[in-house]
C-alpha positions in Angstrom: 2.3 325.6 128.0 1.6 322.2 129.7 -2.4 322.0 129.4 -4.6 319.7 132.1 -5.1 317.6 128.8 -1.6 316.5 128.5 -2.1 315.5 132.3 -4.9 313.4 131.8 -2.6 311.3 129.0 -0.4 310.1 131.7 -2.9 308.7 133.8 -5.7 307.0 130.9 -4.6 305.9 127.5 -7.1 307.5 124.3 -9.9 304.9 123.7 -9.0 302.9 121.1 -11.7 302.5 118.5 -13.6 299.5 118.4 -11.8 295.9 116.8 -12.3 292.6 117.1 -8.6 291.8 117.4 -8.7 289.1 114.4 -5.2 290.3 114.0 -4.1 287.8 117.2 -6.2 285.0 115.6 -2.7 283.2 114.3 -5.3 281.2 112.1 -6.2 284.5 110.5 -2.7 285.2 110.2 -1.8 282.1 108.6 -4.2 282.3 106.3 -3.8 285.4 104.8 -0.1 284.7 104.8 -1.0 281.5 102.4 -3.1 284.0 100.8 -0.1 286.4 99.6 2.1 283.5 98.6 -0.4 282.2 96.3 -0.5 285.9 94.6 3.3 285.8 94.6 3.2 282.4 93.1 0.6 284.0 90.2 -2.2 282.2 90.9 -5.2 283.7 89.1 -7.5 286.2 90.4 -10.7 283.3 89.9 -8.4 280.8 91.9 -7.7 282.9 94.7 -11.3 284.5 94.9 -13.2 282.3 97.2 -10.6 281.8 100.0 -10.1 285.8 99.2 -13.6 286.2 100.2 -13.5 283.5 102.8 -10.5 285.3 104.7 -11.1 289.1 104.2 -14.9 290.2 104.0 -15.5 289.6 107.2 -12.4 291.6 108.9 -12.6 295.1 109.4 -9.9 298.0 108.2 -7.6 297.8 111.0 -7.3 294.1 111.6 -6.3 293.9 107.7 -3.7 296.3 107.9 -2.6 294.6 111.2 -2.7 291.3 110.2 -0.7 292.3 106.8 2.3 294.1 109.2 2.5 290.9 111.6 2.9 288.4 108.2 5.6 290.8 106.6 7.5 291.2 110.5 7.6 287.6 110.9 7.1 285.4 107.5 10.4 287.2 105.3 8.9 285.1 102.5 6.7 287.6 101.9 7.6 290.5 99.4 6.0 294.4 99.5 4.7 293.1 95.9 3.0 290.9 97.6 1.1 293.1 99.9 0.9 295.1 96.5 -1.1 292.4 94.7 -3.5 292.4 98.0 -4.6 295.4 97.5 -5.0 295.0 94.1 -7.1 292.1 94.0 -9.0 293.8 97.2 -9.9 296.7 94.8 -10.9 294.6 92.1 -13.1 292.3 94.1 -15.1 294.9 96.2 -14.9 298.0 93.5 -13.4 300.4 96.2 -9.9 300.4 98.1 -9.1 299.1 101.4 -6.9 302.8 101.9 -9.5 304.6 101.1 -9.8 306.4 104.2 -11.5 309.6 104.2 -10.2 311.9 107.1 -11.8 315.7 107.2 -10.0 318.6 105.1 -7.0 315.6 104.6 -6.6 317.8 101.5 -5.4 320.9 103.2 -2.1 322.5 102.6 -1.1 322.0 106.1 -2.9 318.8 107.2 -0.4 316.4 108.5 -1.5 313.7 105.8 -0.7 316.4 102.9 2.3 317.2 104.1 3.5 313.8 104.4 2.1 312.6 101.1 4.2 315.7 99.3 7.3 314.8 101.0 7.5 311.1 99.7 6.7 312.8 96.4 9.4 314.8 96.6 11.5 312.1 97.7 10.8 310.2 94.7 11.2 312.8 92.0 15.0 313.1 93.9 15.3 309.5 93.1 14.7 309.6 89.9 17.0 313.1 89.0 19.3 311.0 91.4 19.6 308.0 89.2 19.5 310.1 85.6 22.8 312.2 87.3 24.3 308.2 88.4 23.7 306.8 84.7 25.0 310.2 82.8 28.3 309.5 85.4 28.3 306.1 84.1 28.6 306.9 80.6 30.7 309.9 81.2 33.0 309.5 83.7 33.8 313.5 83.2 30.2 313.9 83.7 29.7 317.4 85.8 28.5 316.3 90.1 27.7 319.7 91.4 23.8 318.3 90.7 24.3 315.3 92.0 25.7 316.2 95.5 23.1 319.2 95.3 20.5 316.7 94.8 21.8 314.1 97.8 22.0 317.3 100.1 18.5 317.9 99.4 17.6 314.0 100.2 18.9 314.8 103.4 15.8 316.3 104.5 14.8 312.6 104.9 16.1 313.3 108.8 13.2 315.7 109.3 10.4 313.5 107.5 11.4 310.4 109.9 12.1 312.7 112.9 8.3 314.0 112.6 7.0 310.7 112.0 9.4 309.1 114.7 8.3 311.9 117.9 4.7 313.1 116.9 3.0 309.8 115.3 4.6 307.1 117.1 3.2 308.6 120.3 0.3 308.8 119.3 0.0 305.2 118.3 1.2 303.9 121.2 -1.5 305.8 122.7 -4.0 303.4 120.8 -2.0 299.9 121.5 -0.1 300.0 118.3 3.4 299.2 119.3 5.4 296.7 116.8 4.5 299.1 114.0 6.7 302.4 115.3 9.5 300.0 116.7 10.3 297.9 113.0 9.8 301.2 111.3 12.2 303.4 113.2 14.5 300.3 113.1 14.2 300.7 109.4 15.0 304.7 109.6 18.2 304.6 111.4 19.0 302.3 108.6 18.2 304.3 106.2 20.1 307.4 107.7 23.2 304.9 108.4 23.3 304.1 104.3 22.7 308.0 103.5 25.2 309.1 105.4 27.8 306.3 104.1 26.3 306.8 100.3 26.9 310.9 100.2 30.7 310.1 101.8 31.6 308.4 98.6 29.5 310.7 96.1 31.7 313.3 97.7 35.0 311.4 97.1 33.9 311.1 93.3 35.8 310.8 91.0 38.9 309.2 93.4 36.6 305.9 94.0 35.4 303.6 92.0 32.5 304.0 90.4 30.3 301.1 91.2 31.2 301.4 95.3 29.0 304.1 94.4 26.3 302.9 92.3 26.2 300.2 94.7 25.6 302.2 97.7 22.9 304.2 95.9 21.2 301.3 94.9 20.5 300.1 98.5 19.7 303.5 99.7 17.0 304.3 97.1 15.7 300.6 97.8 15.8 301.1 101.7 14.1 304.7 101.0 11.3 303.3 98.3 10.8 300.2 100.8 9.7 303.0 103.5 7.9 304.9 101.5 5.5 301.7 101.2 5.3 301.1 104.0 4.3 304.8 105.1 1.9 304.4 102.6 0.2 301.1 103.0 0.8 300.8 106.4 1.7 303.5 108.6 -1.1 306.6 107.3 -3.8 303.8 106.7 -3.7 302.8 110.7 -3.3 306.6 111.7 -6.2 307.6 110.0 -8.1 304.9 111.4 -7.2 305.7 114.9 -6.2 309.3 114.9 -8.7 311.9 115.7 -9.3 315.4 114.8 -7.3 316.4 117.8 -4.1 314.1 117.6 -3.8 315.3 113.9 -4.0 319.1 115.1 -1.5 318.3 117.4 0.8 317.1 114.7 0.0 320.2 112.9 0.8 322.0 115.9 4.1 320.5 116.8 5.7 319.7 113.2 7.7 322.8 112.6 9.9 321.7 115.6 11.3 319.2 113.3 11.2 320.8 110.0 9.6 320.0 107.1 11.4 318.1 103.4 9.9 320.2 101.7 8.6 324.2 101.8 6.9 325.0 105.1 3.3 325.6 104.7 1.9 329.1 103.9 -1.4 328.4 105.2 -1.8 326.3 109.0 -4.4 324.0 109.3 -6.2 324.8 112.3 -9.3 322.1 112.5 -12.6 323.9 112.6 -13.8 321.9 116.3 -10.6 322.1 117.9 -11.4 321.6 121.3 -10.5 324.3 123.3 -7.8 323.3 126.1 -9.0 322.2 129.9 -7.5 324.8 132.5 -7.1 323.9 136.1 -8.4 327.4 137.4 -9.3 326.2 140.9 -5.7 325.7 142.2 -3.7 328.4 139.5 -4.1 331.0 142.1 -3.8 328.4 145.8 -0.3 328.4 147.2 1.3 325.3 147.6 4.2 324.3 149.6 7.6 324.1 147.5 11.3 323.5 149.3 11.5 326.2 152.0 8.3 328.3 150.8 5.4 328.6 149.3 4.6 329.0 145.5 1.7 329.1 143.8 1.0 326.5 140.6 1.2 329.8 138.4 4.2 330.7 139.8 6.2 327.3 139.8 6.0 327.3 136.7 6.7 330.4 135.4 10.0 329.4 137.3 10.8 326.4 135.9 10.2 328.1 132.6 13.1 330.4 133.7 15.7 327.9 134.6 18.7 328.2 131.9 17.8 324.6 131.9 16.2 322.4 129.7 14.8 320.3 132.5 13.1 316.7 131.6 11.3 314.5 134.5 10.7 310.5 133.7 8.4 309.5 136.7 9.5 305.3 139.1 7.1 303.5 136.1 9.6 305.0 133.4 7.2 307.2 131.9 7.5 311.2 130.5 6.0 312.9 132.4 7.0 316.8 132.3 9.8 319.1 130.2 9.9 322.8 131.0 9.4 325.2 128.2 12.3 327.8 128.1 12.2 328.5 124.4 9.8 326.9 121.7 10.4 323.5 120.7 11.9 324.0 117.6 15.2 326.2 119.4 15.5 323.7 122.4 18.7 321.6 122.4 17.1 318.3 123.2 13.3 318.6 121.1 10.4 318.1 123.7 7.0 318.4 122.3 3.8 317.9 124.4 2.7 314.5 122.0 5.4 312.6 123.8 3.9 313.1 127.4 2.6 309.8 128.7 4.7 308.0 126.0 7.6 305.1 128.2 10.8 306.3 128.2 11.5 302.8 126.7 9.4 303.9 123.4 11.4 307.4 123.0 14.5 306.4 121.6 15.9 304.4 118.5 15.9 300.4 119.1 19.3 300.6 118.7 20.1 302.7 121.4 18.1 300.7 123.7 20.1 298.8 126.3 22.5 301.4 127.0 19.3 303.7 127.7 18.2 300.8 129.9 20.9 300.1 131.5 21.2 303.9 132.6 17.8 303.6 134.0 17.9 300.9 135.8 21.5 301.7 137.3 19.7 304.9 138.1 17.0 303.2 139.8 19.1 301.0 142.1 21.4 303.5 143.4 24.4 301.9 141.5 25.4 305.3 140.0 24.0 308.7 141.2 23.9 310.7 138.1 25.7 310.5 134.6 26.7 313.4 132.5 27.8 313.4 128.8 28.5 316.3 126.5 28.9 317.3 122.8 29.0 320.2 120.6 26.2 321.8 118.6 27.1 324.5 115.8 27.9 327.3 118.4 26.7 325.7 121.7 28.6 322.9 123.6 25.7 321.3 125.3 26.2 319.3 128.6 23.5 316.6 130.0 22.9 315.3 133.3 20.9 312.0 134.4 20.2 312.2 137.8 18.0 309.5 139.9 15.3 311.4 142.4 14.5 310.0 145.3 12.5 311.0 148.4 13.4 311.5 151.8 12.3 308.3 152.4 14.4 306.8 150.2 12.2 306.0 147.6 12.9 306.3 144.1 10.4 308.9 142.3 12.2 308.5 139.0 15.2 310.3 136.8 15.7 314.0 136.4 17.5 315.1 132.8 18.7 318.2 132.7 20.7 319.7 129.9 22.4 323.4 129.5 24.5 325.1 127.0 27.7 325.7 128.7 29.6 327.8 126.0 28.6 331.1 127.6 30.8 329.9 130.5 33.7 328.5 128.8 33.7 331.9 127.2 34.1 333.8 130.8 36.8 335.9 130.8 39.7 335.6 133.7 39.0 338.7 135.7 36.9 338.6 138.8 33.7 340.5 138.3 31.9 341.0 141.7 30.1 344.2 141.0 26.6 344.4 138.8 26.6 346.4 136.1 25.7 350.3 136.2 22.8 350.0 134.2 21.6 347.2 137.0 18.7 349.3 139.1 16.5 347.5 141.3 
């Protein structure tokens, strides 16, 4: 249930740990930008070493990794190989890794870090069955498929890996001030899901297309997917176990089977030995309150809300989540809500490519312009049916934007006779 921690989220952002912002130096920037294009010109390790030493020793973890995601957003010149060589020569230079980060029983079977590092394993062994089956194809046009669209089902599980990373550590980021990270990155999954999506369409027209539309298409997925797995590796898990602390990776823990895992679902939970227990606000769960035409106590409301056949989402005037009821778990609702996104801007819960029609609802919303909007769609047996809807006060001031979605089948599926009567079995 919604815990006075999650309350505290919307009204003080986690304290970020302490940096000395060289990543906004643009001199800094610069120079380590001049620093990878000399490694990806081949300059030697003894001609690069002093500025090396110059431009690095004195910067801390974070502002590396920082710096090295600002030069690759905005200088294209820059190649992943390049960041590659970095950390090479880093390693060489100082005897120990820049990503070596040691985080507390990381090595568990259901640490968030563990599970993340097995899945891009996995992915990459399905690369490399995926181009064996592709080259066998190529040489053997009667070459058996059933692998090969059994294998690029199974890559599908992609859409839980980036679904995780997109609603529980993006949050949590942007919690800690680090912003352009989760936007380039979930620019660069819906990408990804765009050319998977396109790619297994022709593997399943195989063989009535031609061959290398297909190769093709593989080609640029595998390097999209490989390109992100780099990135999750030397940039995204680095900063996060920087920042993250024992209780933002428990609630990761805590909150991941909502989205599913790409590979088998731990057997054993990692539960972190000083888990904090949750605040409760026992002063006012028992002190009724006036709600509508009565009066309910905090206990009370909620347990109501929590009854609603609603899923019920409230974004407060300043655009930010700020409550979902809880009707089922997570993992069964319609629309996923998990308690990680509370506090997060509405603005930062959606893909970047979804963006201005999200904004344009809001501020239409906001200004009176429409009242409410609705849209529907069907899901495997539900036909689910969303409302927007702007709140305002009596005053007429705007409080923010009520969502509330409902499955809808159950009364499509009404039969046509009038039933007034409760059933038999109904005592009160």
């Amino acid at each position: 249930m919604q815990h006075e921690c999650l309350r505290k989220m919307l009204f003080k952002h986690e304290e970020v740990k302490s940096m000395n912002k060289a990543y906004l130096d643009t001199k800094r920037v610069l120079n380590i930008r001049d620093l990878l294009l000399r490694l990806q010109n081949e300059e030697s390790e003894q001609d690069i070493q002093e500025d090396f030493y110059q431009h690095v020793q004195d910067l801390e973890t974070l502002d590396i990794l920082l710096i090295l995601q600002q030069v690759v957003n905005v200088y294209p010149e820059v190649e992943k190989k390049d960041i590659q060589k970095f950390f090479d020569i880093s390693h060489q230079l100082y005897n120990h890794s820049i990503l070596d980060i040691h985080v507390p029983e990381s090595d568990h079977t259901g640490h968030p870090i563990q599970i993340f590092n097995e899945e891009n394993q996995a992915f990459e062994n399905l690369f490399a069955r995926l181009s064996s089956q592709l080259n066998a194809l190529k040489n053997d046009p009667e070459h058996p498929t059933e692998q090969l669209k059994e294998d690029m089902k199974q890559l599908g599980t992609l859409y839980s890996h980036y679904n995780r990373k997109e609603k529980l550590y993006f949050p949590i980021l942007e919690r800690y001030g680090i912003y352009t990270l989760s936007r380039t990155m979930w620019a660069g999954d819906d990408r990804i899901r765009t050319l998977y999506k396109a790619t297994r369409k022709m593997m399943d027209k195989i063989p009535n297309i031609d061959f290398k539309y297909v190769k093709q298409a593989y080609l640029d997925l595998e390097q999209a997917c490989k390109d992100m797995i780099f990135d999750e590796e030397y940039s995204l898990l680095p900063t996060a176990k920087i920042l993250f602390k024992e209780k933002d990776w428990a609630a990761i823990a805590k909150e991941s089977k909502a989205f599913g895992y790409a590979i088998d679902e731990p057997k054993e939970k990692w539960i972190p030995d000083t888990e904090e227990a949750d605040a409760a606000v026992h002063a006012t769960h028992s002190e009724h309150l006036r709600f509508g035409g009565g009066y309910l106590t905090i206990h009370e409301a909620n347990h109501i809300l929590n009854h609603l056949p609603l899923e019920i989402t409230f974004v407060d005037k300043n655009g930010v989540f700020k409550y979902f009821n809880e009707i089922v778990e997570s993992s069964e609702m319609m629309f996923i809500r998990t308690p990680t996104s509370i506090g997060r801007n509405v603005s930062k819960c959606h893909p970047p490519k979804s963006m201005p029609k999200v904004m344009e609802l809001i501020r239409d919303l906001r200004s009176g312009r429409r009242e409410s909007e609705t849209m529907w769609f069907k899901k495997k047996d539900q036909f689910v049916h969303i409302t927007y809807k702007g709140v305002f006060d009596e005053n007429g001031q705007y409080l923010g934007i009520l969502e509330y979605v409902q499955d809808i089948q159950p009364f499509l599926d009404l039969p046509r006779e009038v039933k007034r009567e409760l059933s038999d079995r109904t005592v009160f």
